[in-house]
C-alpha positions as CSV (number, residue, x, y, z in Angstrom):
1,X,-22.1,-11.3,-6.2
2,X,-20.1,-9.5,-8.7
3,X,-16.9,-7.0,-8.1
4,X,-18.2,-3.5,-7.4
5,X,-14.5,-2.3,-7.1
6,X,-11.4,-2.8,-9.6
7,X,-8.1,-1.4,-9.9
8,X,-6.5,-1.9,-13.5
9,X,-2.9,-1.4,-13.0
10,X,-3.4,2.0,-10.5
11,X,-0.1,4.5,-10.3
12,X,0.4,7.3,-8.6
13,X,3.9,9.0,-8.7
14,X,4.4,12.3,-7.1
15,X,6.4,15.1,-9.0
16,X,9.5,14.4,-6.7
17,X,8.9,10.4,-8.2
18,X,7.6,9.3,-5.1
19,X,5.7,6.1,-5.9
20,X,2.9,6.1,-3.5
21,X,0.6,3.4,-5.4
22,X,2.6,1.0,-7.3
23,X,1.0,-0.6,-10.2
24,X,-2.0,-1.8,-8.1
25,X,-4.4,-3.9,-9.4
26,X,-7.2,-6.0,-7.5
27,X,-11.1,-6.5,-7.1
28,X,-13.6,-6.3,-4.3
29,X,-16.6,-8.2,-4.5
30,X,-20.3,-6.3,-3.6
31,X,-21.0,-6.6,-0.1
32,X,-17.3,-7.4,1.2
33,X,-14.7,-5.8,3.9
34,X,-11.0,-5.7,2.5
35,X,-8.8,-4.2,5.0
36,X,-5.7,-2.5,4.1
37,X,-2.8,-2.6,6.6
38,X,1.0,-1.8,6.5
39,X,3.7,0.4,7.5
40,X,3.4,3.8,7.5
41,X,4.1,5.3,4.3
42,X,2.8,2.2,2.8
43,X,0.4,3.7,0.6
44,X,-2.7,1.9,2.1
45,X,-4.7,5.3,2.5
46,X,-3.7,6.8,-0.8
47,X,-4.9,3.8,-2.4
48,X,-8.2,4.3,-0.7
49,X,-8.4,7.9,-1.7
50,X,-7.7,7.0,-4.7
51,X,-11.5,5.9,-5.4
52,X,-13.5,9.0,-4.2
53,X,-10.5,11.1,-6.3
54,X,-9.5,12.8,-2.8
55,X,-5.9,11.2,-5.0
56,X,-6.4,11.5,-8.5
57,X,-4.0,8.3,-10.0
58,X,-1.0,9.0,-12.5
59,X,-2.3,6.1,-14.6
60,X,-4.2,3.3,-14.6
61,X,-8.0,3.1,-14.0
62,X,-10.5,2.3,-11.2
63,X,-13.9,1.4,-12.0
64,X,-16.9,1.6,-9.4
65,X,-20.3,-0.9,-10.6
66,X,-18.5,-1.0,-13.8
67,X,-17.8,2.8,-14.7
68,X,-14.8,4.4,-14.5
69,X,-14.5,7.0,-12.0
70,X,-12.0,9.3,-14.0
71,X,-15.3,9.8,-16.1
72,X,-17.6,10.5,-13.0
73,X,-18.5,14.0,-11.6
74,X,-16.3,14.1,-8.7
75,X,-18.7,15.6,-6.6
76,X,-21.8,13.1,-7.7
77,X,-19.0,10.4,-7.2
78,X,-18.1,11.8,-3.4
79,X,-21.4,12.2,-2.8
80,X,-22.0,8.3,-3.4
81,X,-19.2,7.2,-1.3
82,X,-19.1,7.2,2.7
83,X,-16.1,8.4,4.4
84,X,-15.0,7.8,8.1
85,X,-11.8,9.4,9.0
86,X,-9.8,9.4,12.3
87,X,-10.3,12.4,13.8
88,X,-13.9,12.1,12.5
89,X,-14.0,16.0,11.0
90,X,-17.2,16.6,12.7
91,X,-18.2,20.5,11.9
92,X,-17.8,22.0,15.9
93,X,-20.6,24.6,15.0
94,X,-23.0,22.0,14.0
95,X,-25.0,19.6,16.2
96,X,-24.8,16.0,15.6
97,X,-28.0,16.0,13.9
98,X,-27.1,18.8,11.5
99,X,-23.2,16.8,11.1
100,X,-24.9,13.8,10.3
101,X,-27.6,15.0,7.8
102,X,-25.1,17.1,6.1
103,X,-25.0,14.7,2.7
104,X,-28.4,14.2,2.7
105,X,-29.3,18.1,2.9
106,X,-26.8,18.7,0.2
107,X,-28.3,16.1,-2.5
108,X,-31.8,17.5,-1.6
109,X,-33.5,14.9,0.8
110,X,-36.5,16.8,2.4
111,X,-35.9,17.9,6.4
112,X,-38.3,14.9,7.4
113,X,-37.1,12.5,5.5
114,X,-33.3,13.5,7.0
115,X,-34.5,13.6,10.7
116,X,-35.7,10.4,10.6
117,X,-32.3,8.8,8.9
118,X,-30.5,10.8,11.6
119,X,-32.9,9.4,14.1
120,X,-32.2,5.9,12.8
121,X,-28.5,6.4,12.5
122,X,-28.2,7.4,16.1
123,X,-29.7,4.7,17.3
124,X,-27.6,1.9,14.8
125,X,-24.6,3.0,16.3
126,X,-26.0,2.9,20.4
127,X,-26.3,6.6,20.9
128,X,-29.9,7.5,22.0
129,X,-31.2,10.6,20.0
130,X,-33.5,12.6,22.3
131,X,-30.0,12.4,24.0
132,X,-27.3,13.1,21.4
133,X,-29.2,14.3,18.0
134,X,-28.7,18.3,19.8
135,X,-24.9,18.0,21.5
136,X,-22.4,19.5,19.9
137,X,-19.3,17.2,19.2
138,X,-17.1,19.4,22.0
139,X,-19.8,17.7,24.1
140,X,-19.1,14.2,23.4
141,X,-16.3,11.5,24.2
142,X,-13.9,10.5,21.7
143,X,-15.7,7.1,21.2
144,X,-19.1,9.1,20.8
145,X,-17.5,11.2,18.1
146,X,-16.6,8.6,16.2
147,X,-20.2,6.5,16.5
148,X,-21.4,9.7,15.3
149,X,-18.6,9.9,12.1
150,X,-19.5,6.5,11.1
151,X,-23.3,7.7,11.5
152,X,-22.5,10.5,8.8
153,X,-21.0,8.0,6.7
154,X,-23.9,6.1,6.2
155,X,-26.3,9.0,6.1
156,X,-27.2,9.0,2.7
157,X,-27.2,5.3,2.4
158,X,-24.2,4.9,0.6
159,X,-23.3,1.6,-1.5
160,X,-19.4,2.1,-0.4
161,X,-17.7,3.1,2.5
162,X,-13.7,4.3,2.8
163,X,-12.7,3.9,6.8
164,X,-9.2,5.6,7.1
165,X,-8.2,4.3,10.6
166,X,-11.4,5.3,11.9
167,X,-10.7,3.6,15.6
168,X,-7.0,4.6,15.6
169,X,-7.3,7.2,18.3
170,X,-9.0,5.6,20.7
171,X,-7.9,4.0,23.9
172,X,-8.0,0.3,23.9
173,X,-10.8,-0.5,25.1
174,X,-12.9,1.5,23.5
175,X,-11.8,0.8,20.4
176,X,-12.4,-3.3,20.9
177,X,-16.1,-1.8,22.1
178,X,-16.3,-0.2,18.3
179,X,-14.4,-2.7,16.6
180,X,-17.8,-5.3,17.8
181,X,-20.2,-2.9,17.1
182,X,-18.7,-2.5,13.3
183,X,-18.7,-6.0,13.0
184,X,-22.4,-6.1,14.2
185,X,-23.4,-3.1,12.0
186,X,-21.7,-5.2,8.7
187,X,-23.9,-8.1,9.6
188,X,-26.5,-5.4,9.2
189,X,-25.9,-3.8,6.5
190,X,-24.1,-5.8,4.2
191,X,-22.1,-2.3,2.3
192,X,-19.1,-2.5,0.7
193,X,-16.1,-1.6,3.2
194,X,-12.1,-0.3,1.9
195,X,-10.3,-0.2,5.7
196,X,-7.4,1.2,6.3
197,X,-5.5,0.1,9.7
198,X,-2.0,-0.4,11.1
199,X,-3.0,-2.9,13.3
200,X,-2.6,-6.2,11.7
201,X,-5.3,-7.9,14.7
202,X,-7.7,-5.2,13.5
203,X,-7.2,-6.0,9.8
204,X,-7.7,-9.9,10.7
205,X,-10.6,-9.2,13.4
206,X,-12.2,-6.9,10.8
207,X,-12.0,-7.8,7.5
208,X,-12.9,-10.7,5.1
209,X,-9.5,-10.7,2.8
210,X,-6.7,-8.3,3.8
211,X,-4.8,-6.4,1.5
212,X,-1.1,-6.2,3.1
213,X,0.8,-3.3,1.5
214,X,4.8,-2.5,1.3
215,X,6.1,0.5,-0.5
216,X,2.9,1.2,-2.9
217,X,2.3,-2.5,-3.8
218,X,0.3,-5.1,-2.5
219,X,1.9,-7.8,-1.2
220,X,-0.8,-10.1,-0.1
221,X,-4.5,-10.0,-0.8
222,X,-6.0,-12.9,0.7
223,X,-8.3,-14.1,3.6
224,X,-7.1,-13.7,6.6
225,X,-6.7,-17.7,7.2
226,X,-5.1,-17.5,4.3
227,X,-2.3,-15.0,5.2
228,X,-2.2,-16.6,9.0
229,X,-1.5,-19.7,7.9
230,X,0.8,-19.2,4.5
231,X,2.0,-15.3,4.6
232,X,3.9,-15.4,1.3
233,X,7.3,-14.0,2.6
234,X,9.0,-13.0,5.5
235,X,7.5,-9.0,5.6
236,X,3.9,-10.4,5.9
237,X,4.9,-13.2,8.4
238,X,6.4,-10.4,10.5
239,X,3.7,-8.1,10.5
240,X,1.7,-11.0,11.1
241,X,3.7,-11.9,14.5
242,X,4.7,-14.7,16.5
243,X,1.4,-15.6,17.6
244,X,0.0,-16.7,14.1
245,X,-1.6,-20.1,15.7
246,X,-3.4,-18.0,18.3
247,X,-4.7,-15.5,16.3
248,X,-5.6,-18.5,13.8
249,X,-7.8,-20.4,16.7
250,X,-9.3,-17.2,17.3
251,X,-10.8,-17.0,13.8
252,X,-11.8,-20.7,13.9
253,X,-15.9,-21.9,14.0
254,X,-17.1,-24.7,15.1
255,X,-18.0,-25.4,11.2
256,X,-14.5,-25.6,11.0
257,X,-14.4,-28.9,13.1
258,X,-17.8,-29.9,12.9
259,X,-18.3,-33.9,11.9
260,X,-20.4,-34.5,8.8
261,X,-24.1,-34.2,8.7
262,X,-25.5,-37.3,10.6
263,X,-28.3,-39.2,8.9
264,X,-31.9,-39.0,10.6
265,X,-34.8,-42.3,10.5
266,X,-38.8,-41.2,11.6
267,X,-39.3,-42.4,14.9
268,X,-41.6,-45.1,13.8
269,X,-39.5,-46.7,11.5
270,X,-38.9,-50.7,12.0
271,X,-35.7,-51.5,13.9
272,X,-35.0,-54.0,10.3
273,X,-35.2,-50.9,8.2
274,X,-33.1,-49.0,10.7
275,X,-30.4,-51.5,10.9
276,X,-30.6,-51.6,7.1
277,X,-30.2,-47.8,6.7
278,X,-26.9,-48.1,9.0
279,X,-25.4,-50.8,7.3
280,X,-25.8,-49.5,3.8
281,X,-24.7,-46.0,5.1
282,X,-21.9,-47.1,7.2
283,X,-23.2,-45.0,10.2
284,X,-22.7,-45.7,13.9
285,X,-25.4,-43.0,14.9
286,X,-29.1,-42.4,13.7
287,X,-30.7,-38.7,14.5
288,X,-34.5,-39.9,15.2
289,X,-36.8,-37.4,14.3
290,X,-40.7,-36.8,14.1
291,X,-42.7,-36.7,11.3
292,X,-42.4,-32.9,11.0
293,X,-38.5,-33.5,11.3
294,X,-38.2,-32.6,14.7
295,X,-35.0,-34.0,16.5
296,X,-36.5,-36.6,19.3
297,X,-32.9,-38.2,20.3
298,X,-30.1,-40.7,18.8
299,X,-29.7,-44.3,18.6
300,X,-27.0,-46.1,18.1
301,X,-25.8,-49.3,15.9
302,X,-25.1,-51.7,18.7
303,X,-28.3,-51.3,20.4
304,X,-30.2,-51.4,17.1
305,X,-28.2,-54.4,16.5
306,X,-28.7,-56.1,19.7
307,X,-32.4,-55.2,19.6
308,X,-32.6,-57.2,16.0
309,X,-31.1,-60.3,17.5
């Protein structure tokens, strides 16, 4: 996969010289989620506004699947981008239906086509439609509002999504009960994700390189392994926190600690060739498998051995 996103040396200065985006520069590959976390003030969500021109930059450029988006019809180029905020901005006259097919009405998808998207929306994020598609969002909890932002986000099946804290109102548990069902809806789907969070477990549960921000730069962009185990000065290792090796062993697969692939023999192979296979492989342990290559059991040198005597 190629870089969808780049930043070339991104500014932007307000007229009081306010840098709120210092000199950025950085790529994000198709398909990835690059969380952005920092202080407040840090200019994490002005650098993500920056790419659907909510924030137009004071220099620099930012290209989306190669063109650059100074160049793009802001509209055609919003239109093209999904945005989840945190207080969702659901319309309070509309129902959830009409708030989630509001993209897809405005670029001229046909009402059928949009009912069923909504229908299938509803039901990717765990909120049943002959239930929900006609509440109103006064009618709903604060985690069904935001199932139902995310929803609109994805409505018109956008290749790019910008998440400004979308989870950051929520009550804890809750949010850990979204927080899963993101991570299960990326296995899904597979879009492009800019996420913007204060909480530095979110950005590390969440995201697959981190973008750590102070004062309009970035001072870290790296997996989160990465910045767990090597944060590159002392501001990232205290955002991090004390409990870097717990949060590390929480990130750790068994791939991680898994021995080598073990070598297999067909069942009916002679005990001679066997004991010839472990010698010249210096393996203690045989998979035996069948003919198809289904796993039967194990053996073990010594017994071959002792066998061969």
């Amino acid at each position: 996969m190629g870089s969808i996103i780049r930043f070339e040396r991104v500014n932007k200065i307000y007229p009081d010289g306010t840098r709120a985006v210092d000199d950025v520069t950085f790529e994000i590959e198709e398909g990835e989620c690059v969380t952005f976390v920092g202080p407040s003030g840090c200019g994490k969500t002005t650098t993500v506004k920056l790419l659907n021109r909510l924030v137009e930059p004071t220099s620099g450029t930012i290209y989306l699947n190669g063109q650059d988006t100074a160049k793009v019809d802001v509209i055609s180029l919003r239109r093209g981008i999904g945005y989840v905020i945190q207080d969702v901005g659901l319309f309070p006259h509309m129902t959830v239906a009409e708030n989630i097919a509001l993209v897809p009405r405005l670029i001229g998808w046909p009402a059928s086509k949009r009912e069923s998207r909504t229908d299938e929306l509803l039901n990717l994020v765990g909120l049943e439609p002959g239930a929900f598609r006609n509440r109103y969002p006064h009618q709903l909890s604060g985690g069904q509002r935001q199932r139902v932002g995310v929803a609109r986000g994805l409505a018109a099946d956008p290749p790019v999504i910008l998440m400004d804290e979308p989870f950051g109102a929520l009550d804890p548990i809750t949010r850990a009960q979204l927080q899963d069902e993101f991570l299960r809806l990326r296995a899904r789907l597979r879009k492009t994700i800019l996420f913007v969070t204060h909480d530095i477990d979110e950005a590390i549960k969440l995201g697959d390189r981190i973008a750590v921000m102070r004062n309009g730069k970035i001072v870290q962009f790296a997996p989160p392994a990465t910045i767990l185990k090597t944060p590159v000065d002392l501001f990232v290792k205290d955002l991090v926190g004390k409990e870097r090796g717990l949060k590390l062993m929480k990130l750790s697969k068994i791939s991680d600690i898994m021995e080598p692939f073990v070598d297999s023999i067909v069942e009916g192979t002679p005990l001679r060739e066997a004991l010839r296979l472990m010698k010249e492989r210096n393996r203690d342990v045989l998979w035996v498998v069948d003919k198809e290559g289904r796993y039967q059991g194990w053996v073990r040198f010594e017994r071959v051995a002792k066998d061969e005597e």
